[in-house]
Backbone bond lengths (Angstrom), bond angles and torsions (degrees), N, CA, C in turn:
res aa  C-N    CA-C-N  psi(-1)  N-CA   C-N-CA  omega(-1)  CA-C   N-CA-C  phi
1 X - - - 1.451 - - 1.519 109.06 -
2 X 1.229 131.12 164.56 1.352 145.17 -154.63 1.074 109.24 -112.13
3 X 1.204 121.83 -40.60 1.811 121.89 -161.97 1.394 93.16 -103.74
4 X 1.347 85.27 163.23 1.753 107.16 -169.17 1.753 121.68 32.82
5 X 1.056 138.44 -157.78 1.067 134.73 149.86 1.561 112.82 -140.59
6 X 1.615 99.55 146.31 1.609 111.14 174.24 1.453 134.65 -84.27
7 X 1.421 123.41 109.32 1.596 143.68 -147.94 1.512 96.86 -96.88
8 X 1.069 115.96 106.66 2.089 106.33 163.65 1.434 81.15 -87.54
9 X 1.301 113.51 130.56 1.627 149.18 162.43 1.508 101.74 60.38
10 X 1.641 105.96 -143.04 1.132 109.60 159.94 1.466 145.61 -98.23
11 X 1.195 125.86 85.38 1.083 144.90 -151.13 1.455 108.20 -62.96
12 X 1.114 120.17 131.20 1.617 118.03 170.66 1.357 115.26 -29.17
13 X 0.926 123.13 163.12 1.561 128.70 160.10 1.716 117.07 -158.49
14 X 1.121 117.20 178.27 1.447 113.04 -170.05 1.828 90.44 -95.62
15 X 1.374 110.99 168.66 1.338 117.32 178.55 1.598 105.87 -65.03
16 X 1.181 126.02 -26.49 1.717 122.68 -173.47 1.724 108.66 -60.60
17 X 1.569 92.83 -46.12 1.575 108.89 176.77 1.668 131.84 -72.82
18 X 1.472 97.98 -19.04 1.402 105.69 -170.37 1.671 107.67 -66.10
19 X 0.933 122.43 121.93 1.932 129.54 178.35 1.796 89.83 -67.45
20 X 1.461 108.75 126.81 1.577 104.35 163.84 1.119 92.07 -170.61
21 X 2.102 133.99 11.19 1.923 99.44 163.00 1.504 83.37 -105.97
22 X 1.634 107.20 149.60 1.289 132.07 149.60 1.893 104.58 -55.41
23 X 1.469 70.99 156.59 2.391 88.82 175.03 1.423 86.93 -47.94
24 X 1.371 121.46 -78.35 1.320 121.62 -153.26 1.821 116.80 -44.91
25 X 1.415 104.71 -40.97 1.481 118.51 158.58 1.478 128.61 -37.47
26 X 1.362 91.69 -79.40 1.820 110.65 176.92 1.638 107.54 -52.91
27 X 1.501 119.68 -36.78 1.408 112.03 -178.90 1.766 114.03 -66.32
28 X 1.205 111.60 -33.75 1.334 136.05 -166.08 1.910 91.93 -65.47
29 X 1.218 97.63 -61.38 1.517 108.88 -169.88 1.563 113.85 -58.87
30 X 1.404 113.74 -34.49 1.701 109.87 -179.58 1.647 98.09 -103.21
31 X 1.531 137.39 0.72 1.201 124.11 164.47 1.389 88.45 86.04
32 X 1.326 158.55 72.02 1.557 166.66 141.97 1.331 100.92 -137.31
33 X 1.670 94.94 160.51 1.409 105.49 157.13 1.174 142.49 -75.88
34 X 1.069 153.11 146.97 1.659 175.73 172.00 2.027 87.12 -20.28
35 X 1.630 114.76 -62.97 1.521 124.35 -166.69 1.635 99.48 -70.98
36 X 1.283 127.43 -47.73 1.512 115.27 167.23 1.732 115.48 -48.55
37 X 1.406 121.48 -53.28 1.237 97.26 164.95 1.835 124.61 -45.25
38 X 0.790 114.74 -58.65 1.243 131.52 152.96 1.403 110.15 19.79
39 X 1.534 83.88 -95.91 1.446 128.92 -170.90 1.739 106.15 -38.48
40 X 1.385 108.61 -47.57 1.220 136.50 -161.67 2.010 103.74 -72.48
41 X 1.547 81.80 -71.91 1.604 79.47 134.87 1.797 138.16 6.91
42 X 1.582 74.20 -108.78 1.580 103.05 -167.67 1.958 100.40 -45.89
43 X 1.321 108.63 -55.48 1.440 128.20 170.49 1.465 120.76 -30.32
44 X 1.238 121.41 -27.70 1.676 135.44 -163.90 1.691 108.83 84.31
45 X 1.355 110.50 -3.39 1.186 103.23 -166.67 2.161 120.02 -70.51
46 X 1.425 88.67 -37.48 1.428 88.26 170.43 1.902 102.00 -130.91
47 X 1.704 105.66 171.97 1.062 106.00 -159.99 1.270 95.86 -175.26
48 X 1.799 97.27 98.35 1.439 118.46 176.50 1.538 113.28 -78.44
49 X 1.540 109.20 161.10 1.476 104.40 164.73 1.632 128.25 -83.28
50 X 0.863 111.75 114.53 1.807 111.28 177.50 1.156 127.78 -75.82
51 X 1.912 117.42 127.57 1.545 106.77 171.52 1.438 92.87 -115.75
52 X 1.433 106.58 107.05 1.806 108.08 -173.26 1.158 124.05 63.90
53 X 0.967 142.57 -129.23 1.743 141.92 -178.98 1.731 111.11 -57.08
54 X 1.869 104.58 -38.68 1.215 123.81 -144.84 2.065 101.87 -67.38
55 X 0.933 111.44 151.59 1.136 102.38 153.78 1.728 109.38 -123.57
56 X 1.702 110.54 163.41 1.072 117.48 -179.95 1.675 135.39 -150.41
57 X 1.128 131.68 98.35 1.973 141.17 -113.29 2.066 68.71 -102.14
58 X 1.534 97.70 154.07 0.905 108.52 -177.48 1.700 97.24 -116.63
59 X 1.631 133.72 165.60 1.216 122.67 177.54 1.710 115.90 -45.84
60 X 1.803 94.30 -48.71 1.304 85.60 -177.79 1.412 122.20 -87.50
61 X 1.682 123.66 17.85 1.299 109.75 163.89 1.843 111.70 -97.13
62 X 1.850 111.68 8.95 0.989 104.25 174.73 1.504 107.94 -102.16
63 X 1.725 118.66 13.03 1.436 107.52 165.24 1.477 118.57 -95.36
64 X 1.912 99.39 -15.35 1.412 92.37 -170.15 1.958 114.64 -76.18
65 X 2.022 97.76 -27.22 0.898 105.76 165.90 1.516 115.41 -32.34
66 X 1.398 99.69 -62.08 2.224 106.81 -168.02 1.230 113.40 -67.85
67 X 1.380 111.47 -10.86 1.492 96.20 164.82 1.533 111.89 -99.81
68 X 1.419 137.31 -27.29 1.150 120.07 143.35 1.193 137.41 -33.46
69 X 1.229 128.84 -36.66 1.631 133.32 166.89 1.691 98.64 -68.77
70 X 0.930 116.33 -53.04 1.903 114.67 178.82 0.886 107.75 -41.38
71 X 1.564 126.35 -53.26 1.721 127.19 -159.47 1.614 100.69 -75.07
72 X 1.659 101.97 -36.11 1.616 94.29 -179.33 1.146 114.20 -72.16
73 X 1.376 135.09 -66.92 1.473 154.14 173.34 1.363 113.76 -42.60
74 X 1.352 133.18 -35.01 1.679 149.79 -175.15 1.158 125.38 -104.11
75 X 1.365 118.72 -57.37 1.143 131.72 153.70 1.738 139.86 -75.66
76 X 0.822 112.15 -16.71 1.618 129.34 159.34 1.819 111.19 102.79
77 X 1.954 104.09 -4.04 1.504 94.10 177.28 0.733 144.23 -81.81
78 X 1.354 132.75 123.89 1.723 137.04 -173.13 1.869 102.53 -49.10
79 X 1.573 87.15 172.10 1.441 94.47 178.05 1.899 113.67 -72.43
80 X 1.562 107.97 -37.05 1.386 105.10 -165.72 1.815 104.07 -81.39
81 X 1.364 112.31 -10.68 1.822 119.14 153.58 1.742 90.88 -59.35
82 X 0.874 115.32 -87.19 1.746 127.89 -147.84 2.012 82.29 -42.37
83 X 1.249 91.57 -73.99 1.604 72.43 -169.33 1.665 137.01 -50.77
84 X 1.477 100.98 -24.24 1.821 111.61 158.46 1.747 111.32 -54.22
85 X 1.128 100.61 -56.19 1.692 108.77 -166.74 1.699 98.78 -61.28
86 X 1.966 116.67 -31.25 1.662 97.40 -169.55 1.819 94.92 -78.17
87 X 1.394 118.26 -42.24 1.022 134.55 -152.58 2.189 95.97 -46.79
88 X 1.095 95.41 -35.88 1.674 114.83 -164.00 1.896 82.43 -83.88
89 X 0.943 144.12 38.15 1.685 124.97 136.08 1.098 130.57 -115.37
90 X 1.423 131.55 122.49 0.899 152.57 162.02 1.622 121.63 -29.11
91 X 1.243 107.95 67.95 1.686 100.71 163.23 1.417 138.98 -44.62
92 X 1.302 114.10 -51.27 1.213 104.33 144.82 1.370 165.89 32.79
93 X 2.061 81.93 -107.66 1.295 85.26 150.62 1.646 143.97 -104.82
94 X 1.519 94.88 21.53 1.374 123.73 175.78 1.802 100.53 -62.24
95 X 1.376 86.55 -69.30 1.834 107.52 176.75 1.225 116.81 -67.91
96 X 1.405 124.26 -12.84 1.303 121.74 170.04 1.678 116.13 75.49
97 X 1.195 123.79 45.89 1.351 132.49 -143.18 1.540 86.46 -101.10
98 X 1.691 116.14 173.34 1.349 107.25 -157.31 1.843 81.75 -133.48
99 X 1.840 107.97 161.75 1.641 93.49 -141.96 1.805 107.52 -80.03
100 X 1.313 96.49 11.32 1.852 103.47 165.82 1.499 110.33 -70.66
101 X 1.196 92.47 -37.56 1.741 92.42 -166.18 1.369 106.62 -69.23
102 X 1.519 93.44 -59.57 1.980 88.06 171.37 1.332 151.99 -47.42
103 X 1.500 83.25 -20.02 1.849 116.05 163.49 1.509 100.55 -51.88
104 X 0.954 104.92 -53.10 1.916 118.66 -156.45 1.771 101.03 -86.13
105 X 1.065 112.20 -6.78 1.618 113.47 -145.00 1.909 79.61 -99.48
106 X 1.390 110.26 135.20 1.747 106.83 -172.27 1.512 95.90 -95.33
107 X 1.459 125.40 -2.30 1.172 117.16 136.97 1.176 149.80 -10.05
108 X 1.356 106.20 -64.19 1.578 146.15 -151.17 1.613 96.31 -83.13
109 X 1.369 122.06 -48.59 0.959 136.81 140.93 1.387 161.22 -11.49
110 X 1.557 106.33 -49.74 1.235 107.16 -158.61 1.538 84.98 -152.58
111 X 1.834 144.30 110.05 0.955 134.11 -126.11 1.602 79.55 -133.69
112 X 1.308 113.35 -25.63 1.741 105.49 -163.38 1.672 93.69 -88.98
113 X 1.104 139.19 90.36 1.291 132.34 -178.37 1.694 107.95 170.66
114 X 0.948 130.21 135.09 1.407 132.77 177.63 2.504 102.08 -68.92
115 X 1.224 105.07 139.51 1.744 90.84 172.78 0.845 134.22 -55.88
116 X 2.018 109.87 -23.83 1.396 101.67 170.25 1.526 116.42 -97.28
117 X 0.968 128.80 35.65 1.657 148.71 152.41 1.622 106.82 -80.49
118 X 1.317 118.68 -64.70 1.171 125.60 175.26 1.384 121.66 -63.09
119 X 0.792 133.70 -28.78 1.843 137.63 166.24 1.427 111.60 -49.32
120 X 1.474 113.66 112.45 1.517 124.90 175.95 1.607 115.85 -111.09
121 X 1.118 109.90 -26.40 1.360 108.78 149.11 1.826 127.10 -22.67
122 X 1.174 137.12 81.87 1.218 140.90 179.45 1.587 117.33 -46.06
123 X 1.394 108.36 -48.45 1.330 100.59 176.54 1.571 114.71 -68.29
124 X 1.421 126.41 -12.81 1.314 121.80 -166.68 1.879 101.85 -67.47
125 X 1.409 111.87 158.71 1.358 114.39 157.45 1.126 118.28 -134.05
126 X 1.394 113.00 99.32 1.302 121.07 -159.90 1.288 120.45 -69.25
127 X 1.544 111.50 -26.42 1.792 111.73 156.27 1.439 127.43 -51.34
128 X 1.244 126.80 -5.17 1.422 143.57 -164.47 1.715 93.20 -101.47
129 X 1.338 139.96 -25.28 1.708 146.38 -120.39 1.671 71.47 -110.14
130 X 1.366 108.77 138.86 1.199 127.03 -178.10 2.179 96.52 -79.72
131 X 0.983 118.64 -25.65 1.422 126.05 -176.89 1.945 105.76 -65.99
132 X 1.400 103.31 -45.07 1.365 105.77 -179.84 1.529 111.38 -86.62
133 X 1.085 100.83 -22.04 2.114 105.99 179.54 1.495 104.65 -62.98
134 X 1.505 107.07 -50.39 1.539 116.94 159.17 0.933 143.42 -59.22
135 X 1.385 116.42 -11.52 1.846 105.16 -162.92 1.453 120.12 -76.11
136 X 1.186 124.88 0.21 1.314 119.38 150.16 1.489 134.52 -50.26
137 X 1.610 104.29 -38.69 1.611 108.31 -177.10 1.586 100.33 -97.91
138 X 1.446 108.14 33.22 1.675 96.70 -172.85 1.859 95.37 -120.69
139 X 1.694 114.54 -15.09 1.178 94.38 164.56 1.719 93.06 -149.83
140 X 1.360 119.92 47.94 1.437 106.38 157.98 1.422 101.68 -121.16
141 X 1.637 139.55 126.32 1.179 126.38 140.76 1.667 129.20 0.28
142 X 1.191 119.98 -178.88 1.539 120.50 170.43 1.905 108.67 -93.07
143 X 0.875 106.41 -28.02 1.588 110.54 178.20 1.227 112.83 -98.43
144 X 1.024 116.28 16.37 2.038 132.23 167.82 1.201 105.49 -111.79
145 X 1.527 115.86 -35.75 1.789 123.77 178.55 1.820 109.15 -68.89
146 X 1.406 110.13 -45.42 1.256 137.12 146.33 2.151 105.19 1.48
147 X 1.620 65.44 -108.61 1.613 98.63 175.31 1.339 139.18 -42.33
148 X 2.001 94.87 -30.65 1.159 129.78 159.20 1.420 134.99 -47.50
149 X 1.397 93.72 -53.22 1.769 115.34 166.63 1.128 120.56 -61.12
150 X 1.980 119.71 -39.19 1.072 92.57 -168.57 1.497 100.45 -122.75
151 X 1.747 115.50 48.34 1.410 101.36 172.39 1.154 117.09 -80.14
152 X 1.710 126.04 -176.98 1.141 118.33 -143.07 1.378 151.21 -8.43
153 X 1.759 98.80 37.12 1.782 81.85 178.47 1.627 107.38 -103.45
């Protein structure tokens, strides 16, 4: 299958990936509130890992955050742009999937939606999916990635 990828347990990860600030954390760290994460959230736009209720922002879901505030705050795009523009990448051919898979992939399918929106697979964790770890360098320039990194600190 295409979307997201499937984790037996907890799988190593590099420190960028590892989920370990709480909401209250991650909000603290980019200077927003707790409900803007949220928001972002709710949107498909970001997508913490959960242990039960908890959620938990990984380093690199607190850069994609800052460049989301850039594109909004800097660049002038609303949230339902940001979510059109993620919704429009091709996982795929990110992952390099072969054209059976994509057949099968509900991806392939359904174009207005980010992949890890579309993933019904329960065991998948779609914060783990090399497509969502990325989606910053999939529609910001290099001098948006830039700017990205170091907004509001």
């Amino acid at each position: 299958m295409c979307v997201g990828m499937a984790i037996e347990g907890d799988a190593p990860r590099d420190a960028e990936c590892r989920p370990v600030y709480p909401i209250s954390v991650a909000a603290d760290i980019l200077g927003v509130h707790q409900r803007t994460l949220r928001i972002y959230e709710s949107e498909g736009l970001l997508l913490p890992a959960r242990r039960g209720r908890w959620r938990f922002y990984s380093q690199r879901d607190l850069c994609w955050a800052r460049s989301i505030r850039y594109l909004i705050h800097e660049k002038g795009v609303n949230v339902a742009g940001l979510r059109r523009m993620v919704s429009l990448i091709r996982c795929w051919e990110i992952k390099g999937c072969t054209q059976e898979i994509r057949e099968s992939c509900p991806k392939f399918m359904v174009n207005s939606r980010p992949c890890w929106l579309v993933a019904t697979d329960s065991l998948r964790k779609c914060c783990l999916c090399p497509v969502y770890q990325h989606v910053s360098r999939h529609i910001c320039d290099k001098e948006e990635l830039k700017e990205g990194e170091k907004y509001g600190e």
